[in-house]
C-alpha positions as CSV (number, residue, x, y, z in Angstrom):
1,X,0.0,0.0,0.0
2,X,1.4,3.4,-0.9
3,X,1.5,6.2,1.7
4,X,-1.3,8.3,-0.4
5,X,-3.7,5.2,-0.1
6,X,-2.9,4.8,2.9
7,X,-3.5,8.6,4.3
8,X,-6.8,8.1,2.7
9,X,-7.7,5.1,4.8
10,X,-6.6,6.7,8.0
11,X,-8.9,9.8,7.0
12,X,-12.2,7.4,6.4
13,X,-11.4,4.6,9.3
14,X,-10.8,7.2,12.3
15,X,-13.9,9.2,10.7
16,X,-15.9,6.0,11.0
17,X,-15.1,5.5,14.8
18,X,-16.8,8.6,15.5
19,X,-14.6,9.3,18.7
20,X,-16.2,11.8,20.5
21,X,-12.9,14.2,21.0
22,X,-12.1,14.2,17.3
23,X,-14.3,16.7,15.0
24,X,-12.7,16.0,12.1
25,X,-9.8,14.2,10.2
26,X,-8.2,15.6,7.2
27,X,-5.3,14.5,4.7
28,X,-2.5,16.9,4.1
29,X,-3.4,17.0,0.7
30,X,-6.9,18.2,1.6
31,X,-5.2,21.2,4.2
32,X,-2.4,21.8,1.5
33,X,-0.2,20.8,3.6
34,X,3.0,20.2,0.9
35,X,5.8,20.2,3.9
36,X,4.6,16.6,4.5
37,X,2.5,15.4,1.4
38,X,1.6,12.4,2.6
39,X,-0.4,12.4,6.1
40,X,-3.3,13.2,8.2
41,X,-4.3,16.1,10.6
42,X,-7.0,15.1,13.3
43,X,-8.7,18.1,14.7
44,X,-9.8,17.8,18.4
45,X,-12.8,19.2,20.5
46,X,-10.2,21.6,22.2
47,X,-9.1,23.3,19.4
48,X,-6.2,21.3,18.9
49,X,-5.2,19.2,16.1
50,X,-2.2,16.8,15.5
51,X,-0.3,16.2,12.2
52,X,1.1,12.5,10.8
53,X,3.1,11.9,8.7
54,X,2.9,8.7,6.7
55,X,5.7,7.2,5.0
56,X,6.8,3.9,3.6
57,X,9.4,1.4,4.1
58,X,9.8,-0.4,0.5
59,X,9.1,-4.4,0.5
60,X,11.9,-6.5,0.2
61,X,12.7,-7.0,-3.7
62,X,11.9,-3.3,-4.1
63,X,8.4,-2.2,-5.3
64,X,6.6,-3.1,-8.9
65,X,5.5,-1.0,-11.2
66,X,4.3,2.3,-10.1
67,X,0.1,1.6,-9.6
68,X,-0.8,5.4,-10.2
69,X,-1.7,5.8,-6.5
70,X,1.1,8.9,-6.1
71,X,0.3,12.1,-7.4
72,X,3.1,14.5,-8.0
73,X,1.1,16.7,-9.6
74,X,-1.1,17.8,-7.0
75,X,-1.8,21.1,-6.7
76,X,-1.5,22.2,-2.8
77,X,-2.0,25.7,-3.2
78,X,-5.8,26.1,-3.7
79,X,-6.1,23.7,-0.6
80,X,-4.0,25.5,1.9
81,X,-5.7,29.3,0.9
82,X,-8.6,27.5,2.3
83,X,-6.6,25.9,5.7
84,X,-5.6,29.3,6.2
85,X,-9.1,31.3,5.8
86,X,-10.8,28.5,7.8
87,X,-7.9,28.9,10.7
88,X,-8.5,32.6,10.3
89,X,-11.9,31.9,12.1
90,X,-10.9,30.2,15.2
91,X,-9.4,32.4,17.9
92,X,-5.9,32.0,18.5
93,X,-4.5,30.6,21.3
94,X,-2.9,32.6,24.1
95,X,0.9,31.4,25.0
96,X,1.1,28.6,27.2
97,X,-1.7,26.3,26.5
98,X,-1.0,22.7,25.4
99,X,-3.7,20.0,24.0
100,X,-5.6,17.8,26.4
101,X,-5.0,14.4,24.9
102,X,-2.1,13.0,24.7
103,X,-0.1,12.2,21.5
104,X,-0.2,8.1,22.7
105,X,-3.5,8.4,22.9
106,X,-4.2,9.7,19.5
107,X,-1.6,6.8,18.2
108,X,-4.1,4.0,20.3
109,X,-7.1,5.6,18.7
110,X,-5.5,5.5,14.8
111,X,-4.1,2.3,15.8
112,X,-8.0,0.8,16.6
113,X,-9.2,2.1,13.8
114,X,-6.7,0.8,10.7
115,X,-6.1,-2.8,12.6
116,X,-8.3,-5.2,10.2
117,X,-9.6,-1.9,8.7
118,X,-7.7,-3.1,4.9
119,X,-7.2,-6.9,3.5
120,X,-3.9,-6.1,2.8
121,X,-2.9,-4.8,6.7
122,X,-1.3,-7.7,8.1
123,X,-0.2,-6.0,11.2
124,X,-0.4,-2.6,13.0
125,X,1.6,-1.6,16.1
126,X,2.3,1.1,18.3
127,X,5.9,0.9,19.0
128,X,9.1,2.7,19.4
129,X,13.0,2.1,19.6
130,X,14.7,2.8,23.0
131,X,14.7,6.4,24.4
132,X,12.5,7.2,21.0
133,X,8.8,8.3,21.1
134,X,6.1,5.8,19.7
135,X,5.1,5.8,16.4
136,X,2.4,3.5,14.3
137,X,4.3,0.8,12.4
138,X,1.6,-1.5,9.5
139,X,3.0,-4.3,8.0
140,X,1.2,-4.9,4.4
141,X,0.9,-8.1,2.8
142,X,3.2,-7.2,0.3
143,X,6.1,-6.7,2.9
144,X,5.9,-2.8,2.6
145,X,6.0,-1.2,6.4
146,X,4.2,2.1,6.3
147,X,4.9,4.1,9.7
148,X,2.5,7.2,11.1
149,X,4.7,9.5,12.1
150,X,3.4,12.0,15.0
151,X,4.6,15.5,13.5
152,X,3.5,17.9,15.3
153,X,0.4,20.5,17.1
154,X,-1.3,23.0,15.6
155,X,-2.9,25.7,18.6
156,X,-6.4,26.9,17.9
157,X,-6.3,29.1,15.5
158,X,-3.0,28.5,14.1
159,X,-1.6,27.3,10.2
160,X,2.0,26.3,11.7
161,X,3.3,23.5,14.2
162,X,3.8,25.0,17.8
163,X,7.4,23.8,17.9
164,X,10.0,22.5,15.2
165,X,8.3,19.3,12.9
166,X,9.2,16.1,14.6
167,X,10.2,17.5,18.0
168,X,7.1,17.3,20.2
169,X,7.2,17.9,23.7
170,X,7.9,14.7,25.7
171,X,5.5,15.7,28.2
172,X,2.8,16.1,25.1
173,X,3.6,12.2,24.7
């Protein structure tokens, strides 16, 4: 499974669980998000939403033929005019706030929803290395590993991560 697929997935499976914290989830593609092309960004009941980033481990013998899923010519720019005006409505967060749930948490509730969610998901995990922070790891039948990366926050209100992509808070965790 490619990463676009994928993304796609993730947008309609943790949709369907109809979590009560999550109002909405969103590809980058769909919030022109062209820093990282391929992921998701759940919006929470807070204000809050978290970016991840999906990317892909190639199966062993390398990958066939491209199948058409990935589309370099998307065109970001219409998409993120409207991110922007819609953020433009919420009011912005004073300094010092942080999200209420947890960035584990989020991981459990993506990890629920894609497990079984695909015929060709033959495992999903949260897991991380030693003194690293968790991330979802899905093994495809094809041998492929495609891995959710947790990016980053966006604050009420705001178009850009509250800290450096890829460097969350531990505490946030």
């Amino acid at each position: 499974m490619r990463p676009p697929r994928f993304a796609d997935l993730l947008k309609h499976t943790v949709t369907a669980v109809a979590h009560p914290g999550v109002v909405r989830v969103r590809t980058c593609a769909d919030i022109g998000r062209h820093e990282q092309p391929c992921g998701v960004r759940v919006d929470l009941t807070d204000g809050w939403a978290l970016l991840v980033q999906v990317v892909r481990g190639a199966p062993p013998g390398g990958d066939s033929p491209d199948d058409g899923s990935w589309d370099d010519g998307v065109d970001y720019r219409a998409a993120r005019v409207e991110a922007d005006g819609e953020a433009a409505t919420v009011t912005p967060l004073r300094k010092g706030g942080r999200p209420q749930a947890r960035v584990g948490a989020l991981l459990d509730l993506i990890l629920g929803a894609v497990a079984g969610a695909d015929p060709t998901i033959v495992s999903a995990e949260v897991s991380a290395r030693p003194g690293a922070q968790p991330v979802l790891r899905v093994t495809c039948a094809d041998g492929a590993t495609l891995f959710g990366l947790p990016v980053g926050w966006f604050a009420p209100g705001s178009t850009e991560l509250m800290h450096p992509a890829h460097q969350i808070p531990a505490d946030w965790y």
